[in-house]
N, C-alpha and C positions, 0 to 999 in steps of 0.2 A: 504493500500500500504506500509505503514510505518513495519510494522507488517510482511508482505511478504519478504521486502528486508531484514529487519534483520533474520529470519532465513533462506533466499539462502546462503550466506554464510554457516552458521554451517553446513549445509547440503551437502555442498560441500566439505567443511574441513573433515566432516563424511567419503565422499568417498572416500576421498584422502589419509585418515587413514586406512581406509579398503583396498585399493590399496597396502600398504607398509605392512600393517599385512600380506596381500596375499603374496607379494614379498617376504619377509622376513621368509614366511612360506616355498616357494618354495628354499630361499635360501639353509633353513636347512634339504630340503628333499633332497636337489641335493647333498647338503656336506654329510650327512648321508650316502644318497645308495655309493657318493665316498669311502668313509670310509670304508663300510663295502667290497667294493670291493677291498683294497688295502688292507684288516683284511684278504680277502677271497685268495687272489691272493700269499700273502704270507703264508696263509696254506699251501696252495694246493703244494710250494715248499716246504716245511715243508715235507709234507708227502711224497714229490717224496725223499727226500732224506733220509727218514726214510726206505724204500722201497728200497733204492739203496743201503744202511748199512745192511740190513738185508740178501738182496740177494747176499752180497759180502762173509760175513760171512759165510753164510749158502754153500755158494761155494767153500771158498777156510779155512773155519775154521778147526782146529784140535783138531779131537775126544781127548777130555780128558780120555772118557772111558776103552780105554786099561791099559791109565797109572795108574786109579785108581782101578781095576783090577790087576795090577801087584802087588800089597799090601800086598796081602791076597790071594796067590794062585788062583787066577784067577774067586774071589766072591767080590761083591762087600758086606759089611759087615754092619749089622744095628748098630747105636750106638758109632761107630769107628770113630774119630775125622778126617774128611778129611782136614783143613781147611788150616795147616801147609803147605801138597801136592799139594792143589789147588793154592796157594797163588806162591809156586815156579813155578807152570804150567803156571801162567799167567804173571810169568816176563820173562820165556823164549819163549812164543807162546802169538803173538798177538791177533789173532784170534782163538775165542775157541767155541767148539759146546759142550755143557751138555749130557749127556743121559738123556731119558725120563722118569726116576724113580726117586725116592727120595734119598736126601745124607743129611747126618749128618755132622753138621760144630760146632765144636766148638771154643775155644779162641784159636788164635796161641800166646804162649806165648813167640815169637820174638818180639811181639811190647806191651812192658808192660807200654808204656806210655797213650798208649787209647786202653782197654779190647776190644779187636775186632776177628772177623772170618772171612773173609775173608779181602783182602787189594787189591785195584785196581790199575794194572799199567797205568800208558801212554799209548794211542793208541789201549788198550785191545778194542779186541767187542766180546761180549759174548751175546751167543745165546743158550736160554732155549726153549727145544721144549716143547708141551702140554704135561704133565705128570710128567714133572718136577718137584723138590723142592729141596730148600733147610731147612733144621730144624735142631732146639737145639738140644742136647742129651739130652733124657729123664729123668736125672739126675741133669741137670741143673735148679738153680731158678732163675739165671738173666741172662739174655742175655747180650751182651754188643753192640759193634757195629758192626752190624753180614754182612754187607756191607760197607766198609770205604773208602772213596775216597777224598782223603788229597789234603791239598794245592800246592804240587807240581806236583800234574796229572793235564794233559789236553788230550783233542781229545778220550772220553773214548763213548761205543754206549754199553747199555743192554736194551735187547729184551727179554720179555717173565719169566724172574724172577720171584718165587714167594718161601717168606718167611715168616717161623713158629715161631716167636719167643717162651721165656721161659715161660709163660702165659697158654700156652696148657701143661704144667706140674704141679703135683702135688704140691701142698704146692709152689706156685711159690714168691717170692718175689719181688716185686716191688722198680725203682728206678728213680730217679732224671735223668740215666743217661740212656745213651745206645738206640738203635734206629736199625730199617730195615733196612735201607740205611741212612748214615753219610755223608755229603757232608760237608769237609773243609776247603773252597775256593778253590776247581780246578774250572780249565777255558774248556767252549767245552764240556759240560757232555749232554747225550741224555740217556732219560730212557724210553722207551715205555712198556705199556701190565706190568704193575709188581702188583703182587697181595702182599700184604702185613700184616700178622695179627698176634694179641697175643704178641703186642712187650712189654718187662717190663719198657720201658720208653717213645719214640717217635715213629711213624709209619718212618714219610720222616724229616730228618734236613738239613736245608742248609744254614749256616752258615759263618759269617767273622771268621778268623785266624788271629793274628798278624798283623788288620788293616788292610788284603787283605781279599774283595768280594769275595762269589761265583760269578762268571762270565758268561754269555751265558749258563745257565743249562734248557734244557728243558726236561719236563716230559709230556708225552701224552699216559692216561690210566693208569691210577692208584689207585686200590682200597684199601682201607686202613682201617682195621678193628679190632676194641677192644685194640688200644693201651692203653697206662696207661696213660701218662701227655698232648700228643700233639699230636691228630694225623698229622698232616705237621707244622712245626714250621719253619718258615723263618726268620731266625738272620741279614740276608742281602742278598742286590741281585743288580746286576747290569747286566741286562740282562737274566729278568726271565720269559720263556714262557711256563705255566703250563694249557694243558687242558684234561678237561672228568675227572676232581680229583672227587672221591667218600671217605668222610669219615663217617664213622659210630662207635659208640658206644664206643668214646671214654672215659676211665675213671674204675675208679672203684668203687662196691657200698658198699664192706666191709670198714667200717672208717679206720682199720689199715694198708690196701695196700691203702690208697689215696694219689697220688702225684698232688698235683695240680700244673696249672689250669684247668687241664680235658678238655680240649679245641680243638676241632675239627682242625680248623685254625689257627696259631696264628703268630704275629708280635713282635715281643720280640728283640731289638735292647739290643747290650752288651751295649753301651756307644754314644757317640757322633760318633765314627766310623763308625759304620751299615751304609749304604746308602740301598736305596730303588729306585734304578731309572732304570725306564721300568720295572716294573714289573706285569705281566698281565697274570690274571684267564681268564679261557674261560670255562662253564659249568662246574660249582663247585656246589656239590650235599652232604648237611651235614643231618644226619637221626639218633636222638636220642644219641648225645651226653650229657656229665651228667653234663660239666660243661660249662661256655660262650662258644659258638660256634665259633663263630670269634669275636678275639680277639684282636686291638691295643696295650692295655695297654697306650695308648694313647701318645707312644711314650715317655715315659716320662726319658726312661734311656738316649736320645739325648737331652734332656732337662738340664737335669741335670749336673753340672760344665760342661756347650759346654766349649772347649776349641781345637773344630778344627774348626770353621769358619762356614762358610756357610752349609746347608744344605738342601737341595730339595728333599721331599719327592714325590715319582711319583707312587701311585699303582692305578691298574683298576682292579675290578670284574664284568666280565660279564656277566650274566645268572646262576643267584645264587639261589638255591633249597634249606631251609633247611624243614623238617619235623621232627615233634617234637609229640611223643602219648605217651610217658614213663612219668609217675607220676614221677618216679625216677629225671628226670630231673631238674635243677634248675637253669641254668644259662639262661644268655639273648641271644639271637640268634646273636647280634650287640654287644658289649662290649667297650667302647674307654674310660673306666672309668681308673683313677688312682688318684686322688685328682687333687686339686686347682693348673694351673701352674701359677695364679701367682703373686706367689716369684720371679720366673723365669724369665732372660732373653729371647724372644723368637722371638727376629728378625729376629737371623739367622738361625733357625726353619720354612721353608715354604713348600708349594706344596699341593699336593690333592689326597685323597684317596674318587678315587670314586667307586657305586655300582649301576652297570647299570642293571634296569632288575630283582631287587631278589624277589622271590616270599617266603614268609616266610611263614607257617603252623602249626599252633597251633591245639593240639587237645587233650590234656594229661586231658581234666575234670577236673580241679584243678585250682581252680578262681586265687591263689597267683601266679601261673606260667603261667597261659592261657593267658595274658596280659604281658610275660615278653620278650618283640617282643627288647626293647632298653635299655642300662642301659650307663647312665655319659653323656646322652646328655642333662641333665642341667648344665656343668659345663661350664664356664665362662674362656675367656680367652683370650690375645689379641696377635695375628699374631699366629703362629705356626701353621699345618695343618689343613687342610679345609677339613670336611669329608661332602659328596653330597649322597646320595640316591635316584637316578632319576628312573618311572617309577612302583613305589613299588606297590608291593601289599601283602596285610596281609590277612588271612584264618583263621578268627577265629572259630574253631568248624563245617566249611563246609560254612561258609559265609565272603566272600571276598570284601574289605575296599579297599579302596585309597582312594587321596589326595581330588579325586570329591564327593564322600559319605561318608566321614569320619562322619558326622554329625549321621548318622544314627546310631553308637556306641561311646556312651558316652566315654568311656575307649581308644578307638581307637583316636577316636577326639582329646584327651588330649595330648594324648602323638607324635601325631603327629604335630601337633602345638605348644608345650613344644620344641620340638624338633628346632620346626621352627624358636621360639623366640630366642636360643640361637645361639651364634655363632660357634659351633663347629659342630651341623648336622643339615644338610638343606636337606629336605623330599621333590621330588616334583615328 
């Protein structure tokens, strides 16, 4: 009897834990599908108003094509620098429609303070029908910023873009600098559908200015291919909604065009300035780039002499892809490496970058990189961001790990629970 009534109790303490497990389980399915319906319900505006820019344009925008026909006796001409002509078409006509052929853009050399080709005003919506391009002149070996959209533009919408940079030219020359499209802190930018490749420096930049955010910039549909240092490089964002991003094959494999860090995605804050708040991937797809895939740098330029106060880091990745089969390859798919912070003050260094959902795929045959899924999550450190990877799964060679069978690969095991021990990536 004695024996009996000591464990009714535990036994009932048992149910009453499994009762709150269940609760607690239900809670996080109920806030879940809320979430995702409040994720889904603001797309779904997202795209009516994507939809409503496009058909306004498309309706009341003005053909550029006569005027760039009027040039050259009524041809439109290969090689011939439109970008000077384009650039005055779009501060005097807000709405502009392309023709369906290809134009040559090179530097307008009115703005020699940033090497660029085209310059976006205020309120421009420009619409690129299928068949469109814009490209270098074949003459050219760097591109500079062959799309530029400065800190004093807002309310700007492009549709359907698609740009060559100087990379598809002979003997091209690679650089530090210059990009597809340059964002310099305007506020209100919408880019949908822009194909973007062969740039000598970054695919997408978007960018702090003079301590001013890019602001409210969204891109939906953007593929991004063979850049040189970055294919999407985010310097700062305060109101960043980027989905269906495709990068591939960013980098290069001859030693003397390398600009590093060959980096698919990256986070590169100039200083304690940069903020990072609301800034949110939806279906980001990275495939055989040569250096760290995504990149932090672990934040380390906000780190460094802070001397503006507080800062809150807020980024989300949701449904993250990359695939990796190039031997060429060498970087880590996850990167948040930059040494020891700390020397470093870093209280007023907070917030969380998480990665909901990323499926990673190793398959390059090459033991030194087939296991290089994480790199800088042994480093130690205390306050400053909290990076999270919920959900993961890793593909090693056609066989697929998480946090429940990691045991069954030695190498997976490790570095998943290395991961776990530290305090800077928690794997769950």
């Amino acid at each position: 009897m004695l024996q009996s009534s000591f464990r009714h109790p535990v036994f009932t303490l048992t149910a009453i834990q499994q009762i709150a497990l269940h609760n607690d389980m239900m809670v996080r399915i109920v806030a879940s599908v809320l979430v995702l319906f409040i994720v889904g319900l603001s797309h779904a505006k997202a795209i009516d108003r994507e939809k409503m820019l496009r058909d306004s344009v498309v309706r009341y925008g003005v053909e550029i094509e006569p005027y760039l026909k009027s040039l050259n006796n009524q041809k439109i001409v290969e090689d011939f620098n439109y970008s000077p002509y384009i650039n005055k078409f779009l501060k005097e006509h807000k709405y502009v429609k392309f023709p369906p052929y290809k134009l040559t853009i090179g530097y307008d050399e009115s703005f020699p303070s940033y090497k660029s080709h085209l310059v976006v005003s205020s309120g421009n919506r420009l619409y690129f029908p299928k068949g469109s391009s814009l490209e270098c002149p074949k003459d050219m070996k760097t591109n500079g910023y062959m799309v530029f959209i400065s800190w004093d533009v807002k309310d700007v919408f492009i549709d359907g873009i698609q740009l060559t940079g100087s990379k598809a030219n002979p003997n091209y020359i690679t650089s530090p600098y210059g990009a597809g499209i340059a964002m310099y802190a305007p506020t209100k930018v919408l880019i949908s559908n822009a194909k973007i490749s062969q740039n000598s420096g970054d695919g997408i930049t978007v960018r702090v200015q003079w301590k001013k955010q890019s602001e409210d910039i969204t891109i939906n549909n953007a593929r991004i291919t063979n850049a040189t240092r970055v294919g999407m490089l985010v310097n700062g964002i305060v109101n960043g909604d980027f989905r269906n991003i495709y990068i591939s094959g960013t980098g290069e494999k001859t030693k003397e065009k390398v600009q590093k860090p060959q980096t698919a995605l990256s986070f590169e804050p100039n200083d304690c300035t940069s903020k990072y708040i609301n800034c949110r991937f939806y279906n980001l797809e990275t495939r055989n780039n040569l250096g760290p895939v995504l990149a932090t740098t672990n934040f380390y330029a906000i780190y460094f002499k802070n001397t503006c106060g507080p800062n809150k880091v807020d980024v989300v990745i949701n449904k993250w892809k990359d695939y990796n089969d190039d031997p060429a390859c060498y970087g880590a798919s996850f990167d948040v490496a930059s040494g020891s912070m700390e020397g470093f003050d870093t209280k007023d260094l907070t917030g969380t970058f998480k990665i909901i959902n990323p499926t990673i795929i190793r398959n390059t045959k090459k033991d030194l990189y087939d296991y290089y899924f994480f790199h800088g999550h042994n480093e130690k450190s205390k306050g400053g961001v909290t990076y999270t990877l919920s959900n993961l799964k890793l593909v090693h060679r056609g066989a697929t790990y998480n946090v429940r069978n990691k045991q069954q690969n030695k190498e997976i095991n490790s570095l998943i629970s290395s991961g776990n021990l530290s305090n800077k990536v928690k794997i769950n």
